[in-house]
DSSP file (Angstrom, degrees, kcal/mol; ACC not computed):
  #  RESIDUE AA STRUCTURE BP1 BP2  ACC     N-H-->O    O-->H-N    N-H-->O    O-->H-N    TCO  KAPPA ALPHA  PHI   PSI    X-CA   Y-CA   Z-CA
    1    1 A X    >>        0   0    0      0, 0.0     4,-3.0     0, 0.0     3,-1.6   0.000 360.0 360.0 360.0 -48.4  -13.3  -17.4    8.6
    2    2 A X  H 3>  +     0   0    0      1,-0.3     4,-3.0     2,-0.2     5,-0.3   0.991 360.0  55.9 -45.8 -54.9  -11.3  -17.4    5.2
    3    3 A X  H 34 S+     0   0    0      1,-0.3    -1,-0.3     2,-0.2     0, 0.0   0.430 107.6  45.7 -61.2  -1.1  -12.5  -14.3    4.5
    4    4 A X  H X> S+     0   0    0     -3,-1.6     4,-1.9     2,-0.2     3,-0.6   0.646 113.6  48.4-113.3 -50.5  -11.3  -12.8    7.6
    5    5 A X  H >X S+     0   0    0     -4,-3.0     4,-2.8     1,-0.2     3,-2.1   0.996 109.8  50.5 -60.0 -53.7   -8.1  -14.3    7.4
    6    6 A X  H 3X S+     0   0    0     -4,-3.0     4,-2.6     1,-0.3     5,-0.4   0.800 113.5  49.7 -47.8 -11.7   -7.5  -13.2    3.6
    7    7 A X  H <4 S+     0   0    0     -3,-0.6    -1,-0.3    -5,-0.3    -2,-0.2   0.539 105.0  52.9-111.6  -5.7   -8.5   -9.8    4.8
    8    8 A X  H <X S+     0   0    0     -3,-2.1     4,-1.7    -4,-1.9    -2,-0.1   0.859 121.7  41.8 -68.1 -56.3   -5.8   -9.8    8.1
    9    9 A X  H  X S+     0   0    0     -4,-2.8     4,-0.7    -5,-0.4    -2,-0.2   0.783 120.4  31.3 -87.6 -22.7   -3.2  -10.6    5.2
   10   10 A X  H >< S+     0   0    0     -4,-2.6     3,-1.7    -5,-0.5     4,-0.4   0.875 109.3  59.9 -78.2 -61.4   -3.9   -8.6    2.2
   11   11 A X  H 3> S+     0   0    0     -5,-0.4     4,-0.5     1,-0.3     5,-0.5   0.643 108.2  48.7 -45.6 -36.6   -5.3   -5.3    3.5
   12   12 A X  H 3X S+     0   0    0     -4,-1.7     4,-3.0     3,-0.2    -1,-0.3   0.968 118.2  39.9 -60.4 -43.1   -1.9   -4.8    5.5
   13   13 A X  H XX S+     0   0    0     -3,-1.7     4,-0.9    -4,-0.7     3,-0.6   0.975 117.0  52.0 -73.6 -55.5    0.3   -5.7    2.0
   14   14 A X  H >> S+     0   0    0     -4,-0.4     3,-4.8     1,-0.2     4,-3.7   0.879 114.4  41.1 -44.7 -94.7   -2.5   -3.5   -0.2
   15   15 A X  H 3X S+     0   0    0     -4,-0.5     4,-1.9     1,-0.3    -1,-0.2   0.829 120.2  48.4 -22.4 -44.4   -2.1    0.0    2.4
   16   16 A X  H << S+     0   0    0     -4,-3.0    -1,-0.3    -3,-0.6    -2,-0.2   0.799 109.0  47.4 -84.5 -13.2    1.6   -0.7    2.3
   17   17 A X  H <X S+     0   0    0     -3,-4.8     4,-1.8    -4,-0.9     3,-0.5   0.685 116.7  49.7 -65.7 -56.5    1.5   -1.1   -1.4
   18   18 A X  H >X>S+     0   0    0     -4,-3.7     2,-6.8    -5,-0.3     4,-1.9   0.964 107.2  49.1 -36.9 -85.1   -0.4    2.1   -1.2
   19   19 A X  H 3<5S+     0   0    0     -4,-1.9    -1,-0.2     1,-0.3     0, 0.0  -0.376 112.3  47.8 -56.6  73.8    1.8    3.9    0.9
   20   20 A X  H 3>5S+     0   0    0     -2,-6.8     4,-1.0    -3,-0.5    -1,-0.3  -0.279 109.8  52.9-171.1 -42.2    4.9    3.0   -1.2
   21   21 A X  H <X5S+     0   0    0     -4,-1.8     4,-1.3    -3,-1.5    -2,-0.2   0.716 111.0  48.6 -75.6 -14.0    3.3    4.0   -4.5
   22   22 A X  H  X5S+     0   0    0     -4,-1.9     4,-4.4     2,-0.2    -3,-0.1   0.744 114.2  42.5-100.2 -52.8    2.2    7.6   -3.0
   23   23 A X  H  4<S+     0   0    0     -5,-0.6     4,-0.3     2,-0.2     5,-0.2   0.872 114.0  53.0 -85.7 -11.1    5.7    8.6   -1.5
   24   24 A X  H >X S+     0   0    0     -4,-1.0     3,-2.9     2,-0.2     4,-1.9   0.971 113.5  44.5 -66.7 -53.8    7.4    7.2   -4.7
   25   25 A X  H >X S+     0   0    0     -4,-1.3     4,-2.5     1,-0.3     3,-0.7   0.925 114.1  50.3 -55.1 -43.5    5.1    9.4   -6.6
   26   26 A X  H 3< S+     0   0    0     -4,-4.4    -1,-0.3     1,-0.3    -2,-0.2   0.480 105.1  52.1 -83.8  23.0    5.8   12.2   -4.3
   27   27 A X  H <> S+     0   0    0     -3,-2.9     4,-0.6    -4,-0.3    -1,-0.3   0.613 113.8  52.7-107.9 -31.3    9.6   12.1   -4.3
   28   28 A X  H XX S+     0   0    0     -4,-1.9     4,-2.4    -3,-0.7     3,-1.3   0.972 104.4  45.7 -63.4 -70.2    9.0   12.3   -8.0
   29   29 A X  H 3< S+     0   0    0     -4,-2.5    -1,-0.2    -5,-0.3    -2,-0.2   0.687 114.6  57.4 -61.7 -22.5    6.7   15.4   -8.1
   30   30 A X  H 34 S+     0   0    0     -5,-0.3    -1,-0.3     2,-0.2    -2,-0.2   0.646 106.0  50.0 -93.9 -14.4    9.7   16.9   -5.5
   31   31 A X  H <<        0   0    0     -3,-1.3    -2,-0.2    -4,-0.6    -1,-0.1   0.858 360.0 360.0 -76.5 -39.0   12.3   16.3   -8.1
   32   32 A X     <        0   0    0     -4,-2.4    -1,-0.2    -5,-0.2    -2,-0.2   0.535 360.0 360.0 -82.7 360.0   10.6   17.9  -10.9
């Protein structure tokens, strides 16, 4: 049951931590 809850409430912040680190990099790579 923990493990189901820890995994509702990180995997969304991880994938959005993703996705934040991937279009900073690619606003980066569009500058240069």
């Amino acid at each position: 049951m923990i493990d189901k809850i820890f995994t509702l409430v990180i995997a969304p912040i991880f994938v959005g931590l993703v996705i934040e680190l991937v279009s900073h990099w690619l606003d980066e790579k569009d500058d240069n």
